[in-house]
mmCIF file of the C-alpha atoms, coordinates in Angstrom:
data_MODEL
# 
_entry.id   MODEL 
# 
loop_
_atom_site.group_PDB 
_atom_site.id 
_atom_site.type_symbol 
_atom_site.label_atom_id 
_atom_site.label_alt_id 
_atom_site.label_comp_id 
_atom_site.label_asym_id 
_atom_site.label_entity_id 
_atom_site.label_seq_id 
_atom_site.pdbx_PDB_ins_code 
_atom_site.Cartn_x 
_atom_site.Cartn_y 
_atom_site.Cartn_z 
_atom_site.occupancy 
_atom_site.B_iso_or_equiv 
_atom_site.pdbx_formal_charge 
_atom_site.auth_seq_id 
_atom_site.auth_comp_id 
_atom_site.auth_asym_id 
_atom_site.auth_atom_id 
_atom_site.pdbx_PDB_model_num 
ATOM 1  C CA . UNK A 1 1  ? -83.314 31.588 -27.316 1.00 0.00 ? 1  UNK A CA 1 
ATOM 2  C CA . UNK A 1 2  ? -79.478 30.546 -27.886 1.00 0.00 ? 2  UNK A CA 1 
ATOM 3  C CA . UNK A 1 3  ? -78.657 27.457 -28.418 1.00 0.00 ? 3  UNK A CA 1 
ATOM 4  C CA . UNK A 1 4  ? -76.967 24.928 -26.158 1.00 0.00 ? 4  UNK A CA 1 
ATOM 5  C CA . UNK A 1 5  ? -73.547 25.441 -28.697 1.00 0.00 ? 5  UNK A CA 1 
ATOM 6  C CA . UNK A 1 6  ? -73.754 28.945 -28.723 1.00 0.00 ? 6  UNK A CA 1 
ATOM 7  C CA . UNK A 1 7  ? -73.962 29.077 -24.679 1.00 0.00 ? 7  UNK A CA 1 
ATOM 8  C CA . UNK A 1 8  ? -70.856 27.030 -24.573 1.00 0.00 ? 8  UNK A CA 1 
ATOM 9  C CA . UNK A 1 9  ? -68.978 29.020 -27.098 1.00 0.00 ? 9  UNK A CA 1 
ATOM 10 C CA . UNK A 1 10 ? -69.426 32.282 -25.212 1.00 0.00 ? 10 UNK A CA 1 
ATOM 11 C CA . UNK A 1 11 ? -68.342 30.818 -21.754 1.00 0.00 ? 11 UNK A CA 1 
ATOM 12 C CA . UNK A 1 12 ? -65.441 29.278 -23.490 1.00 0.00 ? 12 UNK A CA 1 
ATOM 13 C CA . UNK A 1 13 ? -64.322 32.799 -24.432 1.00 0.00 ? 13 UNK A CA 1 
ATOM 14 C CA . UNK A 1 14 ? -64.816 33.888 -21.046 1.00 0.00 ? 14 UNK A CA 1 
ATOM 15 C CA . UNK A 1 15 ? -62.928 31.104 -19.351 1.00 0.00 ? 15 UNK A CA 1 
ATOM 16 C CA . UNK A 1 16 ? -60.201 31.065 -22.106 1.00 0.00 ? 16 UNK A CA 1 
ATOM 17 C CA . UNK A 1 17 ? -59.474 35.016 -20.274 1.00 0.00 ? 17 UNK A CA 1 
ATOM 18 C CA . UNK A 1 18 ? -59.088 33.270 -17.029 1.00 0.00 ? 18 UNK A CA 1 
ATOM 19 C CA . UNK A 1 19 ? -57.496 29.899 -18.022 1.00 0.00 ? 19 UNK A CA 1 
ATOM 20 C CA . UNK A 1 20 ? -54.769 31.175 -20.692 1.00 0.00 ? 20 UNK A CA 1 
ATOM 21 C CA . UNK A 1 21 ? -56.735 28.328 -23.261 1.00 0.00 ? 21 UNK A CA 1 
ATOM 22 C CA . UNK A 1 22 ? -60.155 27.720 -24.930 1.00 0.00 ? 22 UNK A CA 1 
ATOM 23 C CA . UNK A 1 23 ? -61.202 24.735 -23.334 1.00 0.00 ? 23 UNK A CA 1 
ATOM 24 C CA . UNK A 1 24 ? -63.205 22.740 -25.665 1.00 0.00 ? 24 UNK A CA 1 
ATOM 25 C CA . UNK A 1 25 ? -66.062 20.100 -26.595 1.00 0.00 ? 25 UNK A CA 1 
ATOM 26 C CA . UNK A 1 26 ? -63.386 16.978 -27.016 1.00 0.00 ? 26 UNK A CA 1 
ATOM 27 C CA . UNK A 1 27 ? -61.612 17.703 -24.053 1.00 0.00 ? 27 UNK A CA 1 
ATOM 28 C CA . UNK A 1 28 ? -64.836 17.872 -22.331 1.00 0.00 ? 28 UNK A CA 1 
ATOM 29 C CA . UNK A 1 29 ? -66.130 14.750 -23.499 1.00 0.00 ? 29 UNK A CA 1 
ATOM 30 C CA . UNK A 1 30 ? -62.771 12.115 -23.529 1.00 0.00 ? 30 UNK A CA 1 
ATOM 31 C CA . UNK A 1 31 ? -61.029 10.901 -20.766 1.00 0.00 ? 31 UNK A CA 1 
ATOM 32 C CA . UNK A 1 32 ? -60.112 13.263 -18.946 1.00 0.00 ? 32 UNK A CA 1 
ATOM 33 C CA . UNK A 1 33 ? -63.109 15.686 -18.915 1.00 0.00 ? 33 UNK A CA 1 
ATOM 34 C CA . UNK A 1 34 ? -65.215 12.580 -17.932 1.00 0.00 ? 34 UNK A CA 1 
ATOM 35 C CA . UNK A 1 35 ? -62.821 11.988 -14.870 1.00 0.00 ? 35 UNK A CA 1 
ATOM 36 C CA . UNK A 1 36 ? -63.085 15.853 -13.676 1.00 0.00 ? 36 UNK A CA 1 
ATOM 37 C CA . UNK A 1 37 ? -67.320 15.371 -13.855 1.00 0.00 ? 37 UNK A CA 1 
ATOM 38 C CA . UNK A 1 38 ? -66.853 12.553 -11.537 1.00 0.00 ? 38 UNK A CA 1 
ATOM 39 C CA . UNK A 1 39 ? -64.371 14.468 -9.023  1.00 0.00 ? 39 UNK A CA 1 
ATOM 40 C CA . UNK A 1 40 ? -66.778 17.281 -8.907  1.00 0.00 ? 40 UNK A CA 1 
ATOM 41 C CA . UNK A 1 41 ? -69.491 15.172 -8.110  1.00 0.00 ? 41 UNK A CA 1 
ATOM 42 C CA . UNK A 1 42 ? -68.528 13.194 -5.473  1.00 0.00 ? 42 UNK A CA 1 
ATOM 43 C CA . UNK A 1 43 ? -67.111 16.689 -4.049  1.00 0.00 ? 43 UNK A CA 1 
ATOM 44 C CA . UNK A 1 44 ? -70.621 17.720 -4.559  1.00 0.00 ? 44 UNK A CA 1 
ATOM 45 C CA . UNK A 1 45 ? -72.527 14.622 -2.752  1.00 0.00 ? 45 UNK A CA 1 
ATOM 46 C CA . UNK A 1 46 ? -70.042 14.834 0.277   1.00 0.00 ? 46 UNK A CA 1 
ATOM 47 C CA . UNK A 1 47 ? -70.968 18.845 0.777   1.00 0.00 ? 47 UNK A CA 1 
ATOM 48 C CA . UNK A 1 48 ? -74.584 18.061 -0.104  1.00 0.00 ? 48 UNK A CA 1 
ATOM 49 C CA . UNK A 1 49 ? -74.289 15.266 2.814   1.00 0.00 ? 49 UNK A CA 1 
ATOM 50 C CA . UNK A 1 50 ? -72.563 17.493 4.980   1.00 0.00 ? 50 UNK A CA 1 
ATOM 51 C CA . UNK A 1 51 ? -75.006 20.131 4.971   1.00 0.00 ? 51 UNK A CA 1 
ATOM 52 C CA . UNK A 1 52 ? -77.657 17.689 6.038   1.00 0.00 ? 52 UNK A CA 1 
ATOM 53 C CA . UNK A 1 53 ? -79.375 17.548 2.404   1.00 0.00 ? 53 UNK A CA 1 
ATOM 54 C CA . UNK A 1 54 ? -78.882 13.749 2.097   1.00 0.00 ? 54 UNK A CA 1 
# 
């Protein structure tokens, strides 16, 4: 079983194809990374509440 660091290296690779840069663990956890988790989830509680789930 790979580890939790070794999962996120390989998708990093694969997004860095897509995004033109290797996004990685300090942008994920400062400022900004902390605001885009927030964004996605309230995007995620108002589809969630729109499909009837909540």
């Amino acid at each position: 079983m790979k580890s939790l660091r070794e999962i996120e290296e390989e998708l990093a690779k694969k997004a860095e194809q897509v995004l033109g840069f290797k996004p990685s663990s300090k942008f994920k956890r400062g400022s900004i990374g902390i605001l885009i988790y927030v964004v996605c989830g309230i995007i995620v509680f108002i589809s969630l509440r729109s499909a009837g789930v909540f």
